[in-house]
Phi, psi and omega in degrees: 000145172246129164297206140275152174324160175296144178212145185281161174216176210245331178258127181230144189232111173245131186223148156252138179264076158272065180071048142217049164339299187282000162289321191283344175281315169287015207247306176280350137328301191300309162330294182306305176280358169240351198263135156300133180295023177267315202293140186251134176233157178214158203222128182219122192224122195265078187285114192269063188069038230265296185122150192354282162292037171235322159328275175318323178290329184297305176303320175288312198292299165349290210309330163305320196228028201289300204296000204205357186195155162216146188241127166242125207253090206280161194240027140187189217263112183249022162097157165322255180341289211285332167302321185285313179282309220266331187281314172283343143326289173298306173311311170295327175288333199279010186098001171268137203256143183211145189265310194222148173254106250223087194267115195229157184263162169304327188270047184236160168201147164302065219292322176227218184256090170295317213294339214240340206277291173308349173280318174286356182263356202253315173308333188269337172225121155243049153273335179278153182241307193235123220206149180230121185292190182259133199271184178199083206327157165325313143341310187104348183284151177293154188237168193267131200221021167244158181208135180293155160320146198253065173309147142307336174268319139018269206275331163255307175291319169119191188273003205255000170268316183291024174255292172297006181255315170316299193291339148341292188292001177109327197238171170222119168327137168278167203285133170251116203233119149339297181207135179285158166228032159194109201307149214193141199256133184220180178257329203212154210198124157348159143305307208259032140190082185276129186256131187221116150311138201260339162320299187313288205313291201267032091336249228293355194088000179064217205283138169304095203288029180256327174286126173278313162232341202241131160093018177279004190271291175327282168355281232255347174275321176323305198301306191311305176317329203256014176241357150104012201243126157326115150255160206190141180275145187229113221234313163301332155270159192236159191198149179239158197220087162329312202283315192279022165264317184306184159189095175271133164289130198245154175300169150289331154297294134021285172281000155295301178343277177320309159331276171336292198311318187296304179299345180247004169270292187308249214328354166297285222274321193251182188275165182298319159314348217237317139308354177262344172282299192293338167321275185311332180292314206286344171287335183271351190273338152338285185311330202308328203276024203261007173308325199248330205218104187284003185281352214278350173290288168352279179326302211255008127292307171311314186303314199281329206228342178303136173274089159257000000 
């Protein structure tokens, strides 16, 4: 497959794909039917070995959309981060230049022109890096789509000690709200449609590939703060985020995972002691469960001995 000659755009849209092709299509269909035809966007959907068929849905739909899309059909499963940097990778080596890059999960659709609404709040503020539209369950009900930094008082005391810890300090925490009605400035924004000035993306280093499925919006907001950039909820665009409806029972693989990131998250960003605390803390609140949950000694070993 080829690209188009380089040509500048005002959008590069990266979605990754894993054996929901035709969901991942319908993500993009939702694109197609809502961004204005002024904006020029271009779409790069990064399939992380999904296997044949997903391959073929994918390859017939591209042969169709070559001028407006490109599919990279990567040969083995690298994860959030890494599907999204190997698909905005290819696209940029191969020459497309873009003002701002748009990392969207497959289980998003598009309620308006998020593409067009965020392009004009970020040209109008360029303090900003990273902007998020506002998500929304299947339902239509709002979903919560700002987050605090995952502080040690955070993670152990909850939200109401980084609240008393701010105002210590001097400051007052922005509101964490189901749903905003005026662009609002936050520390961390959802994963599952981060609008990144693409200067800020190669600033800050774009997604961190060592997280696999977890913490990478908490990264990449961390980065942005220490390069000097806003992140923001833009609320006038809209989205609906399938996934963020759900209560997935999660595997023990799953919740190795989470682990893991949180813990290769403290230790990027925080001092060693303060990974040797949330360590212990999380191993004892594991165990505590384990009257309910037969895994939790299995868990709360992995936690207690992983290298990050």
């Amino acid at each position: 497959m080829m690209y188009p000659m380089a040509t500048q755009y005002d959008v590069l849209v990266s979605i990754v794909n894993y054996r929901t092709a035709r969901r991942t299509l319908d993500c993009v269909q939702s694109i197609i039917d809502h961004t204005s035809s002024a904006l020029r966007l271009y779409i790069v959907i990064t399939d992380n070995n999904s296997g044949e068929e997903d391959s073929a849905i994918l390859e017939a739909w591209q042969k169709e959309h070559v001028k407006i899309a490109h599919i990279v059909l990567h040969q083995e499963n690298s994860g959030f981060a890494g599907g999204h940097a190997i698909g905005i990778g290819h696209a940029l080596q191969a020459g497309i230049i873009a003002e701002y890059v748009w990392i969207l999960n497959s289980d998003t659709l598009l309620m308006n022109d998020c593409a067009s609404i965020l392009c004009e709040y970020l040209r109008a503020h360029t303090e900003i890096g990273l902007a998020s539209p506002q998500l929304y369950n299947d339902d239509g009900t709002p979903h919560q789509t700002a987050e605090y930094y995952p502080t040690l008082a955070y993670k152990i005391a909850g939200r109401g000690m980084m609240r008393l810890l701010a105002l210590v300090r001097g400051s007052i925490l922005p509101p964490l709200s189901d749903e905003y009605d005026v662009p609002i400035s936050v520390q961390v924004v959802s994963g599952a449609a981060m609008f990144v000035r693409m200067t800020a993306y190669h600033a800050t280093g774009g997604l961190d590939t060592r997280y696999f499925l977890y913490c990478e919006e908490e990264d990449i907001a961390l980065a942005m703060r220490r390069h000097g950039y806003k992140v923001v909820v833009v609320p006038q665009a809209k989205i609906i985020h399938s996934g963020s409806a759900s209560t997935e029972v999660r595997s023990i693989t799953i919740r190795k995972e989470y682990y893991r990131s949180l813990l290769k998250l403290y230790a990027k960003w925080f001092p060693a002691w303060k990974v040797y605390v949330l360590r212990r803390f999380l191993v004892m609140k594991i165990v505590r469960k384990h009257r309910v949950d037969s895994s939790a000694h299995v868990l709360a070993d992995f936690v207690a001995t992983i290298d990050v």
